[in-house]
C-alpha positions as CSV (number, residue, x, y, z in Angstrom):
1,X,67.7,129.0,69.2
2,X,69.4,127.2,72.3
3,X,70.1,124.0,72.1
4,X,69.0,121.1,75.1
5,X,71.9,119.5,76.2
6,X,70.5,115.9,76.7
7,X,72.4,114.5,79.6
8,X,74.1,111.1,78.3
9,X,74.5,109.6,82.1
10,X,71.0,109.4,83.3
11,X,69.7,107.7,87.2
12,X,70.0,105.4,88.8
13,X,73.8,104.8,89.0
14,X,75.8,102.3,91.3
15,X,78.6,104.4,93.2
16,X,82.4,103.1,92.7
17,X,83.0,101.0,96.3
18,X,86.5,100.7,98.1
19,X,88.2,97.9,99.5
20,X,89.2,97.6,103.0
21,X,93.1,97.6,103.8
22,X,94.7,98.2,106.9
23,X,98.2,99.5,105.1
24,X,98.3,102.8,103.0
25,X,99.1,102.0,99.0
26,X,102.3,103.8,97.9
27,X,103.6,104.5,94.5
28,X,103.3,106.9,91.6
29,X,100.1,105.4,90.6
30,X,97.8,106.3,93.6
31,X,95.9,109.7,94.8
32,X,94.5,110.1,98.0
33,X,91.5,111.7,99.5
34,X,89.9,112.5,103.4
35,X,86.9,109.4,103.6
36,X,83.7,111.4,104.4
37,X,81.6,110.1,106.9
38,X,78.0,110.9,105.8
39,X,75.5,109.9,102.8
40,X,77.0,108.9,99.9
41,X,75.2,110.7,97.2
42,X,75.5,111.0,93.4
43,X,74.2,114.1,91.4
44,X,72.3,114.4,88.4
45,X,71.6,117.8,86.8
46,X,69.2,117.9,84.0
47,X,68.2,121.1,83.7
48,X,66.8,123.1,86.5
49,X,66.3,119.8,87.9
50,X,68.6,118.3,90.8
51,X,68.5,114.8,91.5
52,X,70.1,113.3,94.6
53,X,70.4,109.4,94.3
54,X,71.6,107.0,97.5
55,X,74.2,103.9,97.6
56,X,70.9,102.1,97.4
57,X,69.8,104.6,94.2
58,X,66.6,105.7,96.0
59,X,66.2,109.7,95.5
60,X,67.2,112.0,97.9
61,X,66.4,115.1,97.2
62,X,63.1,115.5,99.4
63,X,65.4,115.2,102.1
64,X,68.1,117.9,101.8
65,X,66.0,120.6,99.6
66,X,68.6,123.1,101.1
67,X,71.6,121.8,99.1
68,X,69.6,121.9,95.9
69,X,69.7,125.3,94.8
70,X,73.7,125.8,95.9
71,X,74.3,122.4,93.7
72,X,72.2,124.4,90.6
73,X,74.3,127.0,90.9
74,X,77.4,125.2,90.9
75,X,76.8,122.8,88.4
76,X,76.6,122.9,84.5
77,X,74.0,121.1,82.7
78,X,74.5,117.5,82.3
79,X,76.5,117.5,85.0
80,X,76.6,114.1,87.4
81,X,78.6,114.3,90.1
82,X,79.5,111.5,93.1
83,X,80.4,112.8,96.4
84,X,79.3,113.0,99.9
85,X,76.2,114.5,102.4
86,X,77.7,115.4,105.8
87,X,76.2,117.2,108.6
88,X,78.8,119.4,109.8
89,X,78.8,120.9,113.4
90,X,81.2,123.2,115.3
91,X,82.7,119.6,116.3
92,X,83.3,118.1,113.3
93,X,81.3,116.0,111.2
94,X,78.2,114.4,112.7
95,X,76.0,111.1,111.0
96,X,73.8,111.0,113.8
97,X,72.3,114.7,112.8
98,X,72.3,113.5,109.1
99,X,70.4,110.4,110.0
100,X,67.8,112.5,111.8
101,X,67.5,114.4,108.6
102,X,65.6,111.2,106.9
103,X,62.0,111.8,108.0
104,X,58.7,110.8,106.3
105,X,56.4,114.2,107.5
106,X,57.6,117.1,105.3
107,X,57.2,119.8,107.8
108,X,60.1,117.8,109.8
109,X,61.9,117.8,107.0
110,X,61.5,121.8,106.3
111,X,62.7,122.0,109.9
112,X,65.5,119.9,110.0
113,X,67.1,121.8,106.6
114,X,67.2,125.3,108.3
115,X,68.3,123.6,111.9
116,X,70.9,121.1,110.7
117,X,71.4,122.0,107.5
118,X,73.4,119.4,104.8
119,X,76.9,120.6,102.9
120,X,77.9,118.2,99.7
121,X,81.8,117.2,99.2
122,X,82.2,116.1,95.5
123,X,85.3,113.9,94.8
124,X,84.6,112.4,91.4
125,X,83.0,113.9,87.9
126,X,80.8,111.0,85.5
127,X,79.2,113.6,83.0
128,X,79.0,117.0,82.1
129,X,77.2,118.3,78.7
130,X,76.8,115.5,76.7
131,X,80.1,114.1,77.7
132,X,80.1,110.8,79.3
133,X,83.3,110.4,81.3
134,X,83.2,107.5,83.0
135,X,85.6,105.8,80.3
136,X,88.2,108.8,81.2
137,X,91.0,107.9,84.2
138,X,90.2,109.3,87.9
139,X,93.0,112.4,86.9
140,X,91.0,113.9,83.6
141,X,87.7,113.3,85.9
142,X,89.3,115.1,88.8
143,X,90.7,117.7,86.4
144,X,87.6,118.5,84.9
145,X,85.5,118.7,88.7
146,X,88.3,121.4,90.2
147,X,87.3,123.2,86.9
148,X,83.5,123.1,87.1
149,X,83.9,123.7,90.6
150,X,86.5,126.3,90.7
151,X,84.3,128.8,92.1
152,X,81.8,126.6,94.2
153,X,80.3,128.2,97.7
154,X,79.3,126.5,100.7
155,X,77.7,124.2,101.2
156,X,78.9,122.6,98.0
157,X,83.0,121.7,98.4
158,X,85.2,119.7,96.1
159,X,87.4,117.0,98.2
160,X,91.0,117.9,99.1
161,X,93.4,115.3,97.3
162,X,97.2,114.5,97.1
163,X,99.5,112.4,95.6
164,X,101.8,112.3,98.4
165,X,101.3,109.5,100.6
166,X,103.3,111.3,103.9
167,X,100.5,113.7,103.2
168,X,97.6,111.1,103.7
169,X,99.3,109.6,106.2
170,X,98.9,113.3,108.5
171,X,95.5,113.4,107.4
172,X,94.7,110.1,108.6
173,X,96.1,110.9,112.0
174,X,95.2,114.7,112.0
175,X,91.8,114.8,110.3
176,X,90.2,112.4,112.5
177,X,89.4,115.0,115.1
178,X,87.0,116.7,112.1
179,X,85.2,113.4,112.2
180,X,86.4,111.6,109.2
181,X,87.0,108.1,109.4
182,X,90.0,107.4,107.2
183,X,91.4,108.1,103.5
184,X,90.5,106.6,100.4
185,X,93.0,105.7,97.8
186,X,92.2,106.2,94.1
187,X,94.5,105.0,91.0
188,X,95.1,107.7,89.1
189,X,94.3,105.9,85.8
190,X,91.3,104.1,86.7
191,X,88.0,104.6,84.8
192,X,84.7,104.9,86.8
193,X,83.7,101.6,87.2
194,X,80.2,100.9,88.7
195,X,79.4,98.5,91.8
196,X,83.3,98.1,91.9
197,X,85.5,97.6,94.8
198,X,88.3,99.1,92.7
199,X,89.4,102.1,95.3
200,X,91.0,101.3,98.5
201,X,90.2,102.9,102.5
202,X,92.0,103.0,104.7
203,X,90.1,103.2,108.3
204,X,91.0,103.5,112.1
205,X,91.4,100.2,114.3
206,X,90.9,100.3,118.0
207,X,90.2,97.5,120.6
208,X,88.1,98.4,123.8
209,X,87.1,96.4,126.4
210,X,83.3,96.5,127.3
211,X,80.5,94.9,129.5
212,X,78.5,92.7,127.4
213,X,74.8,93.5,129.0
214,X,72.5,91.5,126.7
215,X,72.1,90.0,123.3
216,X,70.3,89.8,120.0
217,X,69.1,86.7,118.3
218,X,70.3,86.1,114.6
219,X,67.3,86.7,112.3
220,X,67.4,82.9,111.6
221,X,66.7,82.8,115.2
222,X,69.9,80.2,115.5
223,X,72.1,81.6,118.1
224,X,73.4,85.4,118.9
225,X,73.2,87.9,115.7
226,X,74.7,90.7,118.1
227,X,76.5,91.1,121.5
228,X,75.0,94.2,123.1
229,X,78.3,96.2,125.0
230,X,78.4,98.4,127.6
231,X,80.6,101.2,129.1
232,X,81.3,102.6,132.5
233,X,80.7,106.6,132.9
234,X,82.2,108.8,136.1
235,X,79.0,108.5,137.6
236,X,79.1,104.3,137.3
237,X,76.4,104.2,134.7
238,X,76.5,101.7,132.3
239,X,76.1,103.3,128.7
240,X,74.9,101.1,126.2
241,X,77.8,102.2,122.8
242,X,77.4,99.9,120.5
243,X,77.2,96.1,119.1
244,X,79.0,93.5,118.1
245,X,78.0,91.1,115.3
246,X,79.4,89.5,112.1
247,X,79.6,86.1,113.9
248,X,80.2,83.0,111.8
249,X,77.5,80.5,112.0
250,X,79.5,78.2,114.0
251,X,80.4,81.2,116.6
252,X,76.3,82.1,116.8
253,X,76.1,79.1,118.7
254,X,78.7,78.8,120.3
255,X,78.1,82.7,121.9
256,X,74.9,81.8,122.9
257,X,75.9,78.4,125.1
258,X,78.8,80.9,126.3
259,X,76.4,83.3,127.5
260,X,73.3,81.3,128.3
261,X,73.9,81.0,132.6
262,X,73.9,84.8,132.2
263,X,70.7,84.9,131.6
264,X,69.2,84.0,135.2
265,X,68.4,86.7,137.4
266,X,69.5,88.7,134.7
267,X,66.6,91.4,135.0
268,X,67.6,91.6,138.4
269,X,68.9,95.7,139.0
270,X,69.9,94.7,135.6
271,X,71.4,98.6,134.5
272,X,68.9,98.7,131.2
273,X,66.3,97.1,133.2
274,X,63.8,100.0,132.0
275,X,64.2,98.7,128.6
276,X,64.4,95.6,129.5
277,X,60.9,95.7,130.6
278,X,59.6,97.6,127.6
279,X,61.4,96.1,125.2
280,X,61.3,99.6,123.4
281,X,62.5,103.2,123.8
282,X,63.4,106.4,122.4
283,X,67.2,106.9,121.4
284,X,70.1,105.2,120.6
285,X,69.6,102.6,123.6
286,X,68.2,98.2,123.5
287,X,65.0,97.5,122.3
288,X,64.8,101.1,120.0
289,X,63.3,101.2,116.9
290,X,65.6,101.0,113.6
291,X,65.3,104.4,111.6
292,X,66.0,102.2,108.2
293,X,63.6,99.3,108.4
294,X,60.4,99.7,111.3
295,X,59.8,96.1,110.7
296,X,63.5,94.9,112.4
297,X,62.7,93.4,115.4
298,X,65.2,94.8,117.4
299,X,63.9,92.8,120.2
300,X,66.9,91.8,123.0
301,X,67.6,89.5,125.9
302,X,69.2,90.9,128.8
303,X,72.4,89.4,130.4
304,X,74.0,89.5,134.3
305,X,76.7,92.4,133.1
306,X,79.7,90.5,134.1
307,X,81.8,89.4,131.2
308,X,84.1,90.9,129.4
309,X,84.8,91.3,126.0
310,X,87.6,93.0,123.6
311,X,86.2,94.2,120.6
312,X,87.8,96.4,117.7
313,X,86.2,99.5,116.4
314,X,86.9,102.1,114.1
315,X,85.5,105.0,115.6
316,X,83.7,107.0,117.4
317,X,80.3,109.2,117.2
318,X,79.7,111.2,120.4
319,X,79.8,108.6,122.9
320,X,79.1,105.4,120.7
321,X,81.1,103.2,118.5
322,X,80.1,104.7,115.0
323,X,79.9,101.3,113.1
324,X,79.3,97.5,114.7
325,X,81.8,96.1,116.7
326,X,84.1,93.2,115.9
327,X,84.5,90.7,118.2
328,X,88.1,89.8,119.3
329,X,87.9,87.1,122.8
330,X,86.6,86.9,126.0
331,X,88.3,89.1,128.8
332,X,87.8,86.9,131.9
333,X,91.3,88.5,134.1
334,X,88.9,91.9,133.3
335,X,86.6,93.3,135.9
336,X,83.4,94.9,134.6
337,X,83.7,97.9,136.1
338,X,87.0,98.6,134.8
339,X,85.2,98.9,131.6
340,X,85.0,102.6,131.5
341,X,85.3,105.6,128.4
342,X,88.3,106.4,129.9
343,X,90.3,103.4,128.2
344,X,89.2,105.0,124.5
345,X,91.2,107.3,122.5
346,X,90.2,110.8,122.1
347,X,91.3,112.3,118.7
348,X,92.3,115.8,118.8
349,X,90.0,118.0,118.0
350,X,90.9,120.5,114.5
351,X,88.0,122.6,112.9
352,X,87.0,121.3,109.5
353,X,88.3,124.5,107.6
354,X,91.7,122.9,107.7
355,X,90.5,120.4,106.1
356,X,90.0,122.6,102.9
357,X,93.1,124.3,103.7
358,X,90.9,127.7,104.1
């Protein structure tokens, strides 16, 4: 008689979190990783059961039933495994078409796993068997993964790692063009430690100047929650690419007297004036729904586009700013429609095979 292995590290879990730092750690006691930019996912076998839990610990798995039987195949029982959901694409990685892959109506969702189907990258081991290893240092869990995982098939991948900090440094300048946003730095000899910001990333700063086109108000309705910025194409059109929030309460206020004799005329040949209208639209443009939370009013106020602003960003997704915007100052010796995609940096591109070194 067999015996049932009863997994000892059971959902929900709270992923280990990473600190941001702008300098790379050095010494003896760090490892380094590529930072995924997708879904951050932890996996629970039990069985012939595959669980997929979110960040926020709400289940997955009806969403990416493709990647379920590969991770049954590659896993032992009892095993629970944090790593990463990415879309992957002949360009690189892409959150846009893994965001798309969240949809409520299950034929969608049968569609989307056969048109854009999901990979998994694992980087860290919490259980296998009845052996809880979340009291063991990040090198005897990373040990133990390459070994589970030592004859994994796509779409399941274990993370490439070093110890060699010139290493990470290339990949942070080289793997970029893949469409990863960074590297994360582990201590070799730290335990898994839930809801911790105990690992360190390291991301991509940029500043680009931009049209500021419109604003939102903060959800307390007491000044601007979010500058809405604009870029310049070829063609002249003003792209909307992103926002810019984060403002202290003090700076909410003071935005919104800044901006305030903007707002006259504003829907005048204002360049998002069909949104403006509607106040709604389809696409990553003003006034669209939020794909996390319908209720958000996402609601906006147009402005004349005629300021200026610097703002620092990480990266970017096609032709947006991946994550929000961080204000830096006004540019008022800057011209609108100098504002163009022209002033961004372009990584170069690499295919992610050499990322896994395959």
């Amino acid at each position: 008689m067999s015996l049932v292995v009863k997994p000892p590290v059971k959902p929900p879990i709270k992923p280990m979190l990473a600190k941001l730092t702008r300098e790379m750690p050095t010494g003896a006691e760090w490892a380094y990783e590529p930072k995924w930019d997708g879904f951050r996912c932890i996996v629970f076998r039990d069985g012939d059961d595959i669980e997929l839990g979110s960040r926020n610990q709400k289940p997955l798995q009806r969403y990416f039933p493709e990647v379920l039987g590969p991770l049954r195949d590659a896993l032992p029982d009892g095993a629970v495994v944090d790593g990463e959901l990415v879309v992957v694409t002949p360009d690189g990685l892409n959150f846009d078409l893994l965001s798309m892959r969240i949809h409520s109506a299950d034929s969608r969702v049968q569609k989307l796993a056969v048109e854009i189907p999901a990979s998994f990258v694992a980087f860290d081991l919490l259980a296998v068997g009845d052996e809880d290893l979340r009291g063991q240092p990040f090198s005897e869990r990373r040990a133990r993964l390459e070994q589970i995982l030592a004859n994994a098939k796509p779409p399941v991948h274990i993370t490439p790692l070093t110890t060699d900090p010139a290493v990470a440094e290339q990949w942070f300048e080289r793997f970029e063009g893949a469409g990863l946003d960074g590297v994360v730095a582990k201590r070799l000899e730290d335990t898994y430690q839930e809801d911790k910001r105990t690992m360190a990333k390291v991301k991509h700063l940029r500043t680009a100047d931009c049209v500021v086109a419109g604003y939102r108000d903060h959800e307390d309705g007491d000044g601007v929650g979010s500058l809405l910025l604009g870029l310049y194409d070829d063609t002249g059109d003003l792209h909307h690419v992103g926002v810019a929030s984060s403002f202290a309460a003090s700076m909410r206020k003071q935005l919104k007297e800044e901006v305030a004799d903007l707002e006259t005329d504003a829907r005048v040949d204002h360049p998002w004036g069909e949104w403006a209208e509607a106040q709604e639209s389809t696409g990553q443009m003003p006034g669209a729904g939020n794909r996390w939370n319908a209720k958000k009013d996402m609601s906006w106020t147009p402005l004349r586009a005629e300021r200026v602003a610097e703002v620092a960003y990480e990266h970017l997704q096609g032709d947006r700013f991946r994550h929000t915007a961080r204000f830096q100052r006004w540019r008022p010796d800057r011209d609108p429609e100098s504002c163009t995609y022209a002033q961004l940096e372009s990584p170069v591109p690499i295919e992610l095979k050499e990322v896994f070194g395959v």
